[in-house]
N, C-alpha and C positions, 0 to 999 in steps of 0.2 A: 438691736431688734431681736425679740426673741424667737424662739424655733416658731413653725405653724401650727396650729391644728388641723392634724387629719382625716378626714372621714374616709370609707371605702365607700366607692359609687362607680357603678356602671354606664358607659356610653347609652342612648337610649339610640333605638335599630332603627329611625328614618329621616327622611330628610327634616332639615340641613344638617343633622351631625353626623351623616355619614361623611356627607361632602365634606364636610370641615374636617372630619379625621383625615378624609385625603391630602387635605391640604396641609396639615400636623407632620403627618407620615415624611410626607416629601422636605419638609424644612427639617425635623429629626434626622431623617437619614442623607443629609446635608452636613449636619454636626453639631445644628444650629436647636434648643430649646423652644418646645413650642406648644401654647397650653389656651386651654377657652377662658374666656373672661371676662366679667361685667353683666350687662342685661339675660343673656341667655340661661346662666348659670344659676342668678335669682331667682328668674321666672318658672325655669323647671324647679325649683327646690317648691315655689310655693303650688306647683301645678297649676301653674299657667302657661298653657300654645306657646312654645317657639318657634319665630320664621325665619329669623336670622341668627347667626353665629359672629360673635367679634374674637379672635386671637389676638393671642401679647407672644412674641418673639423676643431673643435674642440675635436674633440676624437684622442687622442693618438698613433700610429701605433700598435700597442696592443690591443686594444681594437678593431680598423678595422679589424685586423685577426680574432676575436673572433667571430665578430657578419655574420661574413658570411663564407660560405662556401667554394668557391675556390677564393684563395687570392696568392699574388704569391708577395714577399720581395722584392723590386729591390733598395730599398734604405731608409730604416728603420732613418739611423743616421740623416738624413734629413726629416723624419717625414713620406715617399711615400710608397705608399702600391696600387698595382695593384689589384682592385675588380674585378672579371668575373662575369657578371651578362648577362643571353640570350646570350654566347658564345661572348660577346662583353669586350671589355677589357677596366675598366674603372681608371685612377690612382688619385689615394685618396690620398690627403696629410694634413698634419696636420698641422692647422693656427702656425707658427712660428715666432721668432725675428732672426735673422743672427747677428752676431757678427763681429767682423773686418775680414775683406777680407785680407789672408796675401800672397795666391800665386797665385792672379791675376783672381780665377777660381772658389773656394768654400770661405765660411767664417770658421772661426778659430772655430767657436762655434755654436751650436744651442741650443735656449730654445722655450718652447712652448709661442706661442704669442696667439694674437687674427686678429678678421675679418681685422681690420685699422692696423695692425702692419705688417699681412701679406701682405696686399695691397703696403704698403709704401715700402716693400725691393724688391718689381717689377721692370722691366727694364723699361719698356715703359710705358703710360698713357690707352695706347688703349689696352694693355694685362692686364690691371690691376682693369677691369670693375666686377661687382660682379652682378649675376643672383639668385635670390631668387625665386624656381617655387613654393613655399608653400606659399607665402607673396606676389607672382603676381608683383615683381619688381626688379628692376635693382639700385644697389644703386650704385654710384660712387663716390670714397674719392679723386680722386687724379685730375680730370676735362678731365676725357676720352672721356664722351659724347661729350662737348664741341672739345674738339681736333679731334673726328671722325667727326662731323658736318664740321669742319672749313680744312678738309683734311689733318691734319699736326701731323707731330710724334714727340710728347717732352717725352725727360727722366722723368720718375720720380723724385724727388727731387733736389737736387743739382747734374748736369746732370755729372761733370766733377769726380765725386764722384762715381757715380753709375757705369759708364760706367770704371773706373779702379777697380772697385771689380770684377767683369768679363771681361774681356778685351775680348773677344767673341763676347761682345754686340756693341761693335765697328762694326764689320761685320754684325752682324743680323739690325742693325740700317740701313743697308741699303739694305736689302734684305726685311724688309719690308716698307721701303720707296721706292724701284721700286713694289714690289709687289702691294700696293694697291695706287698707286699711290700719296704718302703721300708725303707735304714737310717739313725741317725738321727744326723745330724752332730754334731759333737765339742763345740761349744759348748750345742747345743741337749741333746744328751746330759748333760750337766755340771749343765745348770740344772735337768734331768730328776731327776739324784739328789740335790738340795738341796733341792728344795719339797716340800713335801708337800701334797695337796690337801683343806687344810682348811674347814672351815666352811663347806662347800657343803651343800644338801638336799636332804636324804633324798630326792625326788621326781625331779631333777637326776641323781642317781648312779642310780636306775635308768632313768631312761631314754636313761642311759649303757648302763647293763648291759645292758638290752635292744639296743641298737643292736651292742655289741662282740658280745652273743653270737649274733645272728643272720647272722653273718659266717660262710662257709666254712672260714675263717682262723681261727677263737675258738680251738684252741689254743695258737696263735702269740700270741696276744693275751694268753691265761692266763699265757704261759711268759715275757711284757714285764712283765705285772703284778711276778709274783714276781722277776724280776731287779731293779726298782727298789722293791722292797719295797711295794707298794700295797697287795696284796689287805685287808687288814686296813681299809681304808678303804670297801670294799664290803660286806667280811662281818664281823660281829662274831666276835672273837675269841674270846666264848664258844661259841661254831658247834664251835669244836676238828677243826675240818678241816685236811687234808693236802696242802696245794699243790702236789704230787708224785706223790700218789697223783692229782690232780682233774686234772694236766696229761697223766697219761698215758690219764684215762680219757675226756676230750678227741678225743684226740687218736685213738682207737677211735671215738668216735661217727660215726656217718652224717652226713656231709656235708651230705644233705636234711634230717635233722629241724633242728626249727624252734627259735629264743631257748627258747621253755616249754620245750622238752624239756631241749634244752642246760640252761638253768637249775635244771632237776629234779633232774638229775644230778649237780650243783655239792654240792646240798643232800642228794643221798643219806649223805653222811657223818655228818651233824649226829645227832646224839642229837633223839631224838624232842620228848621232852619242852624243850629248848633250840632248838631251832627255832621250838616252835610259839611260843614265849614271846617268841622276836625277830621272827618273820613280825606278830604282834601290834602291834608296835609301826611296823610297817613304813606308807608312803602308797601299798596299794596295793588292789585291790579284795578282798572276801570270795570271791568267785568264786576268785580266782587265789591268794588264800592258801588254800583249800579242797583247791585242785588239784595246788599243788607238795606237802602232805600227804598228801594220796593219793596219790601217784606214791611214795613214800617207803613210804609203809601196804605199797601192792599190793607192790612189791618185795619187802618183811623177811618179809609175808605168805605169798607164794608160795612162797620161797624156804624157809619153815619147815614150809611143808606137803610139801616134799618130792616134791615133781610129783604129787599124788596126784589124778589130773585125774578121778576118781571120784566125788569130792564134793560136796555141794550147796555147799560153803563155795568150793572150786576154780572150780566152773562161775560165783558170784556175782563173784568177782573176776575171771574172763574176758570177764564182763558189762557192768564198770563202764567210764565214760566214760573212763578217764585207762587203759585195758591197753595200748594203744598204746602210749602213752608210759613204762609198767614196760617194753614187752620191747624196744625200743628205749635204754634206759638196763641192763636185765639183759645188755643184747648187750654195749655199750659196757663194761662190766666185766667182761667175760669169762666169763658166763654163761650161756654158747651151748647147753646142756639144759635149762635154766629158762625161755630165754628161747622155744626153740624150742617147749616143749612149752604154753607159755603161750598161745603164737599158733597150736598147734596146735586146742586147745581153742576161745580166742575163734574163729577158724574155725566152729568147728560149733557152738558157741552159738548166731552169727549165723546160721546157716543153721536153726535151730531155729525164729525171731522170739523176738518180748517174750514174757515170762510171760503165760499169758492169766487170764482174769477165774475163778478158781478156788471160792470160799468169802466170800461177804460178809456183813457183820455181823447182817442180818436173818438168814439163816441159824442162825446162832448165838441168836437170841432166839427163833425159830419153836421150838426145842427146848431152851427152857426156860433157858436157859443167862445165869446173872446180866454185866450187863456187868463187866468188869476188867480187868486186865493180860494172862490168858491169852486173853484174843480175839487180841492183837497175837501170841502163841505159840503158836496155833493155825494163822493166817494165813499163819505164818512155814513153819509145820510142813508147810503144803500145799502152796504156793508150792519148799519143798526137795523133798517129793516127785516134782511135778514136774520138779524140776531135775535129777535123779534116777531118771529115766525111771519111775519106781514107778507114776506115775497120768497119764494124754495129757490127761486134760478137766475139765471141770466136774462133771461126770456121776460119775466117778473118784474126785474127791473128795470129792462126795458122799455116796458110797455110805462112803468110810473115816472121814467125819467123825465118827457116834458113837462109831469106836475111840478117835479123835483126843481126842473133849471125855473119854474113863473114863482116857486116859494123864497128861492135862494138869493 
């Protein structure tokens, strides 16, 4: 390996590097090598917010635990040790070699390495820069400054090599080649359309997905997918969605909305019933498979009612927790009178408040009324009145409940 390149670079004066020098300081003055590394280092280079700090050590995970006070284990066999320092959470790892990659994801082995060993079993050139704040530079083994000057994202080493020890990095190759608008060198591109990123989990690939789509950039990311043929490893093929159509409707959405949304929007295509049957099988919570079907319901909903913002059924759907995220996804498709009129509505829902306490079930037995089914369509019935400006109160309904129980 040959020597590094050096640049001269200053500490910058706030948090988290201050913190992180504290915690440098104390593993140095231990005896122990100790230096910033990977995302923070890139992102200040390109002037991008840093929030967090990762260190590369030459001390042990043992000896990280020792020398400070709140430390928290999250993956010792790989050398990582999460330091708390000013309530900021900083993860410390220990300069290591990797050993063969045998199931796609970790290597078979670890042994303690040093600064250029730990450098070298990096994915990318631009994650693999080294920040020295006690020596005032940046040293680089692998030609990251060069490749951040020159815009372009190369593998580390033999690109076809690196990139099948994690097959993950397949994906991340292109979430930060739209991210910072990188392109992506000639070998590292090569090895890009021979692999394919198999047999990784389900759990792994979205918290890919989440990450790409909360990017500014996600259409650009959408538009890397489909040129190296990926998407199909995200979304099942049964979904029968339009890479074409999702990249231009992408590329309309609001820059501000958020992964959920973006992701809602992916899935508006999907056949109702075929989604719900693959979100099913998916690792991810009820809540959120709940919500990307709703977001799909209120859309096809709306959009069949026809803006008939009159309704008790119009005004419920203006109601529910996911309208935001319909007319934020009805925009990005081009459905700028559905969407507007949607958000017109939710507007004066909200300024209406909640439905109030209308007809409760003693009600309904104080007038003789057996329990059943039509309690729940009775409740429904007053509750739209309401909705429906027919009746402002309690009192309201009331008084309409005996027409209510001779209708029902």
């Amino acid at each position: 390996m040959s020597m590094p390149h050096r640049q001269a670079w200053q500490l910058p004066q706030q948090r988290p590097w201050l913190q992180a020098l504290e915690v440098i300081k104390i593993l140095q003055q231990a005896g122990h090598q100790a230096v910033l590394v990977g995302g923070c280092v890139r992102d200040h280079l390109l002037g991008v917010a840093v929030h967090d700090c990762d260190i590369a050590t030459s001390a042990p995970p043992e000896v990280v635990e020792r020398l400070f006070a709140k430390t928290v284990s999250v993956g010792k066999a790989f050398g990582v040790v999460v330091v708390i320092m000013a309530d900021l959470h900083f993860e410390v790892a220990s300069f290591r070699h990797d050993g063969a990659y045998i199931d796609g994801r970790r290597p078979q082995t670890v042994r303690p390495g040093d600064e250029a060993s730990d450098v070298w079993r990096r994915d990318f050139t631009i994650n693999a820069l080294i920040a020295d704040p006690l020596a005032g530079e940046i040293r680089d083994h692998v030609g990251g400054l060069s490749d951040l000057r020159a815009r372009c994202l190369r593998v580390v080493g033999k690109a076809e090599d690196r990139l099948a020890e994690d097959r993950l990095r397949i994906l991340r190759a292109l979430r930060f080649s739209a991210r910072f608008g990188l392109q992506i060198e000639a070998e590292s591109d090569a090895a890009l359309r021979r692999l394919r990123p198999h047999g990784l989990s389900r759990e792994r690939l979205w918290e890919e997905w989440d990450k790409s789509l909360a990017l500014p950039q996600r259409a650009a990311w959408w538009h890397l997918l489909c040129r190296y043929e990926l998407t199909d490893y995200l979304l099942d093929p049964s979904l029968q969605l339009n890479p074409l159509a999702i990249g231009a409707d992408l590329e309309r959405l609001d820059p501000a909305a958020d992964a959920a949304t973006a992701g809602a929007l992916i899935l508006l295509q999907a056949e109702s019933d075929n989604l719900t049957q693959w979100l099913q099988g998916q690792p991810i919570s009820r809540q959120r498979r709940e919500q990307l079907l709703a977001v799909q319901y209120l859309c096809q909903a709306w959009t069949a009612l026809g803006v008939d913002s009159t309704s008790a059924q119009a005004r419920r759907l203006a109601r529910h927790p996911q309208a935001g995220q319909a007319i934020t996804c009805l925009q990005a498709r081009e459905r700028g009178a559905e969407a507007k009129a949607l958000a017109d509505l939710q507007n004066s829902e909200s300024q209406r408040g909640p439905i109030p306490a209308l007809i409760r079930g003693d009600d309904l037995r104080q007038l003789g009324l057996p329990a059943g089914p039509h309690y729940a369509r009775i409740l429904t019935r007053a509750e739209d009145a309401w909705l429906r400006e027919e009746i402002s109160d309690r009192q309201g309904a009331l008084a309409a409940l005996p027409q209510w129980i001779e209708q029902s």
